[in-house]
SEFIZA-3560 file (N, C-alpha, C; in Angstrom, 3 decimals):
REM SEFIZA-3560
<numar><xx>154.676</xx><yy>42.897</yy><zz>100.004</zz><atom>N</atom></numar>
<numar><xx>155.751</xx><yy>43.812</yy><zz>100.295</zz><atom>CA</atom></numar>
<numar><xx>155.267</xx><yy>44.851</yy><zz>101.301</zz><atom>C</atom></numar>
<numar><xx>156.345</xx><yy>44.764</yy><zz>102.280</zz><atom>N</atom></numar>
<numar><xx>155.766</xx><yy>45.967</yy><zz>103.353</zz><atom>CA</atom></numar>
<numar><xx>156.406</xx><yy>47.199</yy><zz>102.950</zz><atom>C</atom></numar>
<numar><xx>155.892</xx><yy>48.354</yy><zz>103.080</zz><atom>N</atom></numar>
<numar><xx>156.506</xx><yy>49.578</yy><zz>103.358</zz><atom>CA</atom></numar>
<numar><xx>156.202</xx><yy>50.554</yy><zz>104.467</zz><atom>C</atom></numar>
<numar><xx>157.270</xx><yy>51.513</yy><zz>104.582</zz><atom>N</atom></numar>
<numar><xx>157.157</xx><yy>52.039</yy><zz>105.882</zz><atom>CA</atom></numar>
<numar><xx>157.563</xx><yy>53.900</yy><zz>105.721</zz><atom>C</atom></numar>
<numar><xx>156.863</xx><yy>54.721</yy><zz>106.152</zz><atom>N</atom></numar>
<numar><xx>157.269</xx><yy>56.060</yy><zz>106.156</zz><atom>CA</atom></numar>
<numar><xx>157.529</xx><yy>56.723</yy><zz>104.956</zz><atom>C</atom></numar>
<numar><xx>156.583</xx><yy>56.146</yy><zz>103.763</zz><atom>N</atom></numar>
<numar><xx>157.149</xx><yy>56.910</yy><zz>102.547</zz><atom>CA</atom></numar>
<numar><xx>155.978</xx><yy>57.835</yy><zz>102.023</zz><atom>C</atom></numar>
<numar><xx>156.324</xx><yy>58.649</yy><zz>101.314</zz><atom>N</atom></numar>
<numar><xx>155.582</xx><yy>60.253</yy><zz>101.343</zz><atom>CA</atom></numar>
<numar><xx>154.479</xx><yy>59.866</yy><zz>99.932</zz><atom>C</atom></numar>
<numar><xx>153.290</xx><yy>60.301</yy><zz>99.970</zz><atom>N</atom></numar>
<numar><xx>152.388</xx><yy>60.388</yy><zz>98.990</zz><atom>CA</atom></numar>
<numar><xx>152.955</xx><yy>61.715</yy><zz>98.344</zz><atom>C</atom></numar>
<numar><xx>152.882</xx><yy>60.813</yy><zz>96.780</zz><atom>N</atom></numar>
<numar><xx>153.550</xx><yy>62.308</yy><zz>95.654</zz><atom>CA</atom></numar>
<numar><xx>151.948</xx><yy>62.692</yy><zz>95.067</zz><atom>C</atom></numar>
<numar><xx>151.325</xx><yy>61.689</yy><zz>94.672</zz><atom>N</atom></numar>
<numar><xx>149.927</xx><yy>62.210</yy><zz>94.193</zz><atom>CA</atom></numar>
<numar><xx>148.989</xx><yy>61.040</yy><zz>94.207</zz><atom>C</atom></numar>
<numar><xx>147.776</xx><yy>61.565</yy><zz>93.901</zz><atom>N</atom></numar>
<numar><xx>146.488</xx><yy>60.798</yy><zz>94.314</zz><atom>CA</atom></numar>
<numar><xx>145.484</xx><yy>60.388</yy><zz>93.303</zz><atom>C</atom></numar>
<numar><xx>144.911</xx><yy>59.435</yy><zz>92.991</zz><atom>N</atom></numar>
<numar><xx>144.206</xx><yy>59.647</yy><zz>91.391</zz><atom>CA</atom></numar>
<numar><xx>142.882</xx><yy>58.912</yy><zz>91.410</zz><atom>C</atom></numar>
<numar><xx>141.286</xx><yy>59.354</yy><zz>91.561</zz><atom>N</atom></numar>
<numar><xx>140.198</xx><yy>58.685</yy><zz>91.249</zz><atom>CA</atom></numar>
<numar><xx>139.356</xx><yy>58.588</yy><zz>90.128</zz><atom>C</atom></numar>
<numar><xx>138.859</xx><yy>57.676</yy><zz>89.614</zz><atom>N</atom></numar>
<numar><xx>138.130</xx><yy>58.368</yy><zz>88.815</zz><atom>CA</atom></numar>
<numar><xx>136.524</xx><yy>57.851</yy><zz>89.189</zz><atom>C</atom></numar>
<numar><xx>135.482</xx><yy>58.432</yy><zz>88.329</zz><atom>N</atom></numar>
<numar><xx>134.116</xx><yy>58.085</yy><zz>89.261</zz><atom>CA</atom></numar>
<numar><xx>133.611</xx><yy>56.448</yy><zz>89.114</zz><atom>C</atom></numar>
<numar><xx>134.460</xx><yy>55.719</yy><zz>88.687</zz><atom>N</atom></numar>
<numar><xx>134.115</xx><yy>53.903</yy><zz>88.593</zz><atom>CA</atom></numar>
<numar><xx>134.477</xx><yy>53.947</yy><zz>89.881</zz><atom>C</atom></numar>
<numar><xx>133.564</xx><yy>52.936</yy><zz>90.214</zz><atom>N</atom></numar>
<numar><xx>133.370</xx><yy>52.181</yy><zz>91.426</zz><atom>CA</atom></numar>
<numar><xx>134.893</xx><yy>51.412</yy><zz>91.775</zz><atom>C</atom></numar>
<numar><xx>134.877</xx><yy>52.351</yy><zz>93.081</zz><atom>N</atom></numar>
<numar><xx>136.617</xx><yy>51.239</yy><zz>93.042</zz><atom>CA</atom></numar>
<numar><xx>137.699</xx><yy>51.362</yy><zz>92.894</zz><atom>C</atom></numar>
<numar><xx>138.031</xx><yy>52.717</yy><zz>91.759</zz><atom>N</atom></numar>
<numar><xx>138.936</xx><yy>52.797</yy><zz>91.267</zz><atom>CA</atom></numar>
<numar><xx>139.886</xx><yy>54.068</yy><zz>91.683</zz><atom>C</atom></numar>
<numar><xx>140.866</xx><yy>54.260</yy><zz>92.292</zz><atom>N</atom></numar>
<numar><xx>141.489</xx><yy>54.954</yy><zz>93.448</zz><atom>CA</atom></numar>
<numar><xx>142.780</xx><yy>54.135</yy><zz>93.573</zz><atom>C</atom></numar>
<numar><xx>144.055</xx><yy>55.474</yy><zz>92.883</zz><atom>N</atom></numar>
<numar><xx>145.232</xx><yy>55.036</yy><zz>92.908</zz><atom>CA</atom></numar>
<numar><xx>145.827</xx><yy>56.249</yy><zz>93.581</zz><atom>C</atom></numar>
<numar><xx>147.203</xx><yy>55.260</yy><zz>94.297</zz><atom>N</atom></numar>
<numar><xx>147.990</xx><yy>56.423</yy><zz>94.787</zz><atom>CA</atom></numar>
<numar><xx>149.750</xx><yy>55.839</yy><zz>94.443</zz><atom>C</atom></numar>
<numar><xx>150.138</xx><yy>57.523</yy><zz>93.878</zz><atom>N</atom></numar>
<numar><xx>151.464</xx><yy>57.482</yy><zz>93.602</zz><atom>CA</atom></numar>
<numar><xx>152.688</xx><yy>57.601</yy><zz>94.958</zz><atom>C</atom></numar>
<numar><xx>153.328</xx><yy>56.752</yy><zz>95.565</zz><atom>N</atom></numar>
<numar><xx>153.805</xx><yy>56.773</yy><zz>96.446</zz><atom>CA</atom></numar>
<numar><xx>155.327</xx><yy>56.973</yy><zz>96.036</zz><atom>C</atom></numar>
<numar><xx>156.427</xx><yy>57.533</yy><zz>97.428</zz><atom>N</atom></numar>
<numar><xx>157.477</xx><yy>57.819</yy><zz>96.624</zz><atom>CA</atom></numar>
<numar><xx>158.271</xx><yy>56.503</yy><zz>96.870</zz><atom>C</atom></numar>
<numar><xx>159.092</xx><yy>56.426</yy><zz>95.982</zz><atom>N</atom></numar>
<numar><xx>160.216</xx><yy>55.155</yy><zz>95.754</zz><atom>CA</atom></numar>
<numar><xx>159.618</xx><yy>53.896</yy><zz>95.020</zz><atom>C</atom></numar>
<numar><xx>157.983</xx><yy>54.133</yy><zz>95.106</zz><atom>N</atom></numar>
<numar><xx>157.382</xx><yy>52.335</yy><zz>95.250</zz><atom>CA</atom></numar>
<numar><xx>156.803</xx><yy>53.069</yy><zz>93.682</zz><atom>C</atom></numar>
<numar><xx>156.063</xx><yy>54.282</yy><zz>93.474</zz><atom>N</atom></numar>
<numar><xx>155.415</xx><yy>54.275</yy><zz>91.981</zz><atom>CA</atom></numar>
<numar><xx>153.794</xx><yy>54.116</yy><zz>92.012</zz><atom>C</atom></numar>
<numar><xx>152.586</xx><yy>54.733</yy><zz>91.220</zz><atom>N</atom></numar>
<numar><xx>151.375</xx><yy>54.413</yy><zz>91.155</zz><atom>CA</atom></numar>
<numar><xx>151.147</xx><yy>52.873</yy><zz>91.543</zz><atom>C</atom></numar>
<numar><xx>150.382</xx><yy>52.295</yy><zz>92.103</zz><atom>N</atom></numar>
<numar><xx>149.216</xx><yy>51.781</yy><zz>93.123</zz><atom>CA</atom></numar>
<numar><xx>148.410</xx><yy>51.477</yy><zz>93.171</zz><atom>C</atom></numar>
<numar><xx>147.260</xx><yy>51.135</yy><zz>93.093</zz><atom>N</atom></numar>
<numar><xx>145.757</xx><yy>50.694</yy><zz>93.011</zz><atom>CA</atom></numar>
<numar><xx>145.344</xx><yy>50.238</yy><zz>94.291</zz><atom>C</atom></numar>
<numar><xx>144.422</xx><yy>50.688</yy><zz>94.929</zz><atom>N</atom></numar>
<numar><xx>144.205</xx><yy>50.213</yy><zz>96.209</zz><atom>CA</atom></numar>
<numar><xx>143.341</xx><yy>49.108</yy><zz>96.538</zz><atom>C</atom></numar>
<numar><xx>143.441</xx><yy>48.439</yy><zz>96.813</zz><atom>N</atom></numar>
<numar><xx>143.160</xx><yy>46.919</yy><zz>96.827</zz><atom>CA</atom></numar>
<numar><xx>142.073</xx><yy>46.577</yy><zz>96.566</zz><atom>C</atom></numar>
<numar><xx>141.156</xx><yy>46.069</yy><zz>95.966</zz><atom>N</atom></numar>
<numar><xx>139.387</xx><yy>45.591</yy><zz>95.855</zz><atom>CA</atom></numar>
<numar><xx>138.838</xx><yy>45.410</yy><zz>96.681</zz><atom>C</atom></numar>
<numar><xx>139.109</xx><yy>46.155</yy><zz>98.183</zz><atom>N</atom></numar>
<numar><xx>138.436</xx><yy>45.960</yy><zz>99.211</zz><atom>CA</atom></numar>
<numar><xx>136.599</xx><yy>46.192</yy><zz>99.038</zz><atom>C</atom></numar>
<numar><xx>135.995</xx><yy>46.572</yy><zz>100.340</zz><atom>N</atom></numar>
<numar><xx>134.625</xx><yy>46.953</yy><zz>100.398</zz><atom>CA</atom></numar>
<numar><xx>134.530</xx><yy>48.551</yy><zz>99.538</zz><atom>C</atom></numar>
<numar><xx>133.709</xx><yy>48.997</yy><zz>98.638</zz><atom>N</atom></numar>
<numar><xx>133.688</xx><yy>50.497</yy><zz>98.151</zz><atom>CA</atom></numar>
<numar><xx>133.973</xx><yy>51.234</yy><zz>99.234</zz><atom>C</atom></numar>
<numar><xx>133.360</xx><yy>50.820</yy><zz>100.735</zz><atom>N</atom></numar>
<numar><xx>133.990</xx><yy>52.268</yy><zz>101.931</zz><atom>CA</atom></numar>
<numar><xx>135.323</xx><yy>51.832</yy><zz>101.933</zz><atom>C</atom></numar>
<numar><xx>135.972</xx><yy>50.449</yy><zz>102.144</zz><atom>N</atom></numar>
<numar><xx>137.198</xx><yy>50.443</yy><zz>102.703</zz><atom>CA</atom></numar>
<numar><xx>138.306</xx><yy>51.189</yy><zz>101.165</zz><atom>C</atom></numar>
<numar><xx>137.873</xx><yy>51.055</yy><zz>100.051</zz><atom>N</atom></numar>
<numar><xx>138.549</xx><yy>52.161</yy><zz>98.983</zz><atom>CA</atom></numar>
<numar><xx>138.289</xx><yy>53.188</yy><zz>98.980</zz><atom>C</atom></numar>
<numar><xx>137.180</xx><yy>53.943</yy><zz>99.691</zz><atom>N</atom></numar>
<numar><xx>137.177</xx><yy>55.418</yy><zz>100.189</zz><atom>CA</atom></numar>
<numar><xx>137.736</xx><yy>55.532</yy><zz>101.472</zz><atom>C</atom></numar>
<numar><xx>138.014</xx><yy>55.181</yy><zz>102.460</zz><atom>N</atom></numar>
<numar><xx>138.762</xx><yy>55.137</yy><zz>103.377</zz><atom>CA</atom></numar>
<numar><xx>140.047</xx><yy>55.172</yy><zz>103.479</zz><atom>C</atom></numar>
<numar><xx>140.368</xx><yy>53.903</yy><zz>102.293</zz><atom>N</atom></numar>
<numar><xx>142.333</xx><yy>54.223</yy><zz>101.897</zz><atom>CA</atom></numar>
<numar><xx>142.336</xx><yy>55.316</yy><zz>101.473</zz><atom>C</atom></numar>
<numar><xx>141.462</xx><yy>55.781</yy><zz>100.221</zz><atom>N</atom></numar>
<numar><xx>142.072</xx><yy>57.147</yy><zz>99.742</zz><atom>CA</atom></numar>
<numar><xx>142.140</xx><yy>58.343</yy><zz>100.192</zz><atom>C</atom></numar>
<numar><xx>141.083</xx><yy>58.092</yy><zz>101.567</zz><atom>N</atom></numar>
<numar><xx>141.092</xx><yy>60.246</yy><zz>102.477</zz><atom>CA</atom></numar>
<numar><xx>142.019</xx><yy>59.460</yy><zz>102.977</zz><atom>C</atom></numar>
<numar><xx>143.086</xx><yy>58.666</yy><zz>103.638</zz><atom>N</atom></numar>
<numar><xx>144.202</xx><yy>58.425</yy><zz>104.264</zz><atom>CA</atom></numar>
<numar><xx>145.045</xx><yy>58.609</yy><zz>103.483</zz><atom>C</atom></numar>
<numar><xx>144.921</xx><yy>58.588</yy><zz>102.183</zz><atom>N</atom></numar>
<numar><xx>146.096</xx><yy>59.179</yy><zz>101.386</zz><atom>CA</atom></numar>
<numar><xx>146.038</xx><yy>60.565</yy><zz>101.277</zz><atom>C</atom></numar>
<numar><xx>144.826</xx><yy>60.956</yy><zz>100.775</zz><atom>N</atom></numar>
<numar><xx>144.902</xx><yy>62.312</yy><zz>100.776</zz><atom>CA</atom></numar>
<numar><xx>145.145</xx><yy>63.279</yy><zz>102.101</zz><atom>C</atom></numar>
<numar><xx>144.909</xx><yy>62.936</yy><zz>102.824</zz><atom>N</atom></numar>
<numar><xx>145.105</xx><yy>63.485</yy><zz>104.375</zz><atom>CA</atom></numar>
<numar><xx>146.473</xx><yy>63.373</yy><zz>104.245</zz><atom>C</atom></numar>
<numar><xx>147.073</xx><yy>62.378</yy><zz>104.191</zz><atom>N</atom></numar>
<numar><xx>148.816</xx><yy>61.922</yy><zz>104.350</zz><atom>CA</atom></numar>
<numar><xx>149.287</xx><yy>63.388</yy><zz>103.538</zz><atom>C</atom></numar>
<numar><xx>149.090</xx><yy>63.340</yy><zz>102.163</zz><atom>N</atom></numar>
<numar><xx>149.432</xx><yy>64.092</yy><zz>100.777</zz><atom>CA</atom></numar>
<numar><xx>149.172</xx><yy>65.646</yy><zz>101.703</zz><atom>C</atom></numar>
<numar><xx>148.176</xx><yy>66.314</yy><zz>102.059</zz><atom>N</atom></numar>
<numar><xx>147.835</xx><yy>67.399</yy><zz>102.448</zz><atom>CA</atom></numar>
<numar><xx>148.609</xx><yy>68.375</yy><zz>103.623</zz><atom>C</atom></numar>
<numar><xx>148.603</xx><yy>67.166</yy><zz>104.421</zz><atom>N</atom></numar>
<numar><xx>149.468</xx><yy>67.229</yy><zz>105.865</zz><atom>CA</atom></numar>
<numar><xx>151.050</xx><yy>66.686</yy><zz>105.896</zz><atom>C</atom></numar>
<numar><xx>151.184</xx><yy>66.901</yy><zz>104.799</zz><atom>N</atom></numar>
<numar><xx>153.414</xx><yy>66.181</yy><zz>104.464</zz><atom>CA</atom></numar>
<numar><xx>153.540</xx><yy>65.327</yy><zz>105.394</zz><atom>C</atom></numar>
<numar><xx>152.578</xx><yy>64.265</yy><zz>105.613</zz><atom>N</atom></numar>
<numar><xx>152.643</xx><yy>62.999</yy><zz>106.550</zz><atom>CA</atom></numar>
<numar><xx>153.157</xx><yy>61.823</yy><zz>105.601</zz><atom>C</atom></numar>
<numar><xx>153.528</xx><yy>61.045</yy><zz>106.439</zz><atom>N</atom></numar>
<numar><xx>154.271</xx><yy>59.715</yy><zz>105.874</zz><atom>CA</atom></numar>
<numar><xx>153.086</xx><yy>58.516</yy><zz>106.087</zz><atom>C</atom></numar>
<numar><xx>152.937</xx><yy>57.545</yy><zz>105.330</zz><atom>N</atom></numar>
<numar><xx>152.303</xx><yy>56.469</yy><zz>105.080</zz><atom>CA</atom></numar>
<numar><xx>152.989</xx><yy>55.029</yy><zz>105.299</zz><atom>C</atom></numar>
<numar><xx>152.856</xx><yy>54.095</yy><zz>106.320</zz><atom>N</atom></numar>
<numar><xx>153.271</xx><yy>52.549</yy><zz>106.054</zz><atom>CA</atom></numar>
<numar><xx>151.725</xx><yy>51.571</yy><zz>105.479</zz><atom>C</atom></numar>
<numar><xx>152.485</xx><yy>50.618</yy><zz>104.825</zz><atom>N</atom></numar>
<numar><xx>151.361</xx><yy>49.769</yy><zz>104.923</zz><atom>CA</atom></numar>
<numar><xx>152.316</xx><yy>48.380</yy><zz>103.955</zz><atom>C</atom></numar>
<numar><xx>150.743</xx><yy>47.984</yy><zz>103.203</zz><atom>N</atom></numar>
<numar><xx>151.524</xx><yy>46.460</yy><zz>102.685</zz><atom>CA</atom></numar>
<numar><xx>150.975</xx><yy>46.777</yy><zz>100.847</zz><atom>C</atom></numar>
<numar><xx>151.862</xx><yy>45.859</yy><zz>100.394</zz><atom>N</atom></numar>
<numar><xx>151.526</xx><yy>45.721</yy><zz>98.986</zz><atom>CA</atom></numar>
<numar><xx>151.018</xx><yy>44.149</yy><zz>98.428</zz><atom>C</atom></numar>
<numar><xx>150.503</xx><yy>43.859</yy><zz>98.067</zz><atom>N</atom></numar>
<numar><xx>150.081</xx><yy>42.487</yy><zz>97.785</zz><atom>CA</atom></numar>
<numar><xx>150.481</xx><yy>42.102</yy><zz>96.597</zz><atom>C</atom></numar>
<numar><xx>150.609</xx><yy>40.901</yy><zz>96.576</zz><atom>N</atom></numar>
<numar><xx>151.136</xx><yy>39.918</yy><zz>94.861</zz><atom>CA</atom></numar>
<numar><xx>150.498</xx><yy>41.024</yy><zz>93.563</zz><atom>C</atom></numar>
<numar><xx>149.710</xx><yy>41.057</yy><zz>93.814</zz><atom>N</atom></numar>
<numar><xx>149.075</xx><yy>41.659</yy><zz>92.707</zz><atom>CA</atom></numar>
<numar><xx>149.067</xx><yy>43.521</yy><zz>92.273</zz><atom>C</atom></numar>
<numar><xx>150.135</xx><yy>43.870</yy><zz>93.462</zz><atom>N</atom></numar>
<numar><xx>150.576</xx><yy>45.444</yy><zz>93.644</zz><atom>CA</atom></numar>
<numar><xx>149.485</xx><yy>46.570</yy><zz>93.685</zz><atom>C</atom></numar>
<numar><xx>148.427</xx><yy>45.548</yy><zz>94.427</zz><atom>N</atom></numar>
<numar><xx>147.929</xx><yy>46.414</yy><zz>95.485</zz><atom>CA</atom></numar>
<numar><xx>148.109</xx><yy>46.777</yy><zz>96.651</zz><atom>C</atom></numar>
<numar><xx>147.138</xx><yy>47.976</yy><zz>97.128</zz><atom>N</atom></numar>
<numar><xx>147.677</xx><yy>48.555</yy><zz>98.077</zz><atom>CA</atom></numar>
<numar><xx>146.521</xx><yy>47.825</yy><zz>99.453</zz><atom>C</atom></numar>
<numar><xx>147.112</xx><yy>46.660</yy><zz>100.182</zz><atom>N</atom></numar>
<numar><xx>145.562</xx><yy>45.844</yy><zz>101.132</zz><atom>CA</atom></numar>
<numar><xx>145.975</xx><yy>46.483</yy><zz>102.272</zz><atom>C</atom></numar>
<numar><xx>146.867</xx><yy>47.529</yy><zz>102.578</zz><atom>N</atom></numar>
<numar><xx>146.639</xx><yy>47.693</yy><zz>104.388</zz><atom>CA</atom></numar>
<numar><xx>147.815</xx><yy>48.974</yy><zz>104.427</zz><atom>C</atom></numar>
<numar><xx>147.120</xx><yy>49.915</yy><zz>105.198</zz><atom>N</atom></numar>
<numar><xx>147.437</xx><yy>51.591</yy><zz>104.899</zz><atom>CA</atom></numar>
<numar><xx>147.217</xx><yy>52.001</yy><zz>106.386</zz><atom>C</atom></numar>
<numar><xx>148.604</xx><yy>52.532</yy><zz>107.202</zz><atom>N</atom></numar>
<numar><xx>149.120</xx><yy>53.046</yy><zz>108.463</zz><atom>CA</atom></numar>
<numar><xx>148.895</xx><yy>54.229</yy><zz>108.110</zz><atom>C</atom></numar>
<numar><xx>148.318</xx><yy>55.660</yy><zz>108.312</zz><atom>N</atom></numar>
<numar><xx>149.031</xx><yy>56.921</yy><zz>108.423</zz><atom>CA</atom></numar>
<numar><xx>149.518</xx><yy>57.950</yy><zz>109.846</zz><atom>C</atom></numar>
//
């Protein structure tokens, strides 16, 4: 599922390896995809940057309602 221009409501890590969700609006909490550990620190300062700066976010959602590919 693609999405396009929708606003980060909140952001959520905890210190496991990996684990980094984001609440997006219309679509709902998230999990960001099992990429490389940088490429899940990478989605998440793009969320948080998005969240900080009232910027809008596109990207894709995968079968499994992750988050594999993040525009900001």
């Amino acid at each position: 599922m693609n999405f396009s221009n929708k606003k980060v409501v909140q952001t959520y890590a905890s210190p496991h390896s990996k684990n980094a969700w984001a609440n997006i609006d219309t679509i709902g909490w998230r999990k960001i995809g099992q990429l490389s550990t940088d490429g899940v620190t990478n989605m998440f300062m793009m969320l948080n940057v998005a969240k900080g700066n009232n910027k809008t976010v596109s990207g894709t959602i995968d079968a499994a309602n992750q988050i594999t590919l993040l525009y900001l």
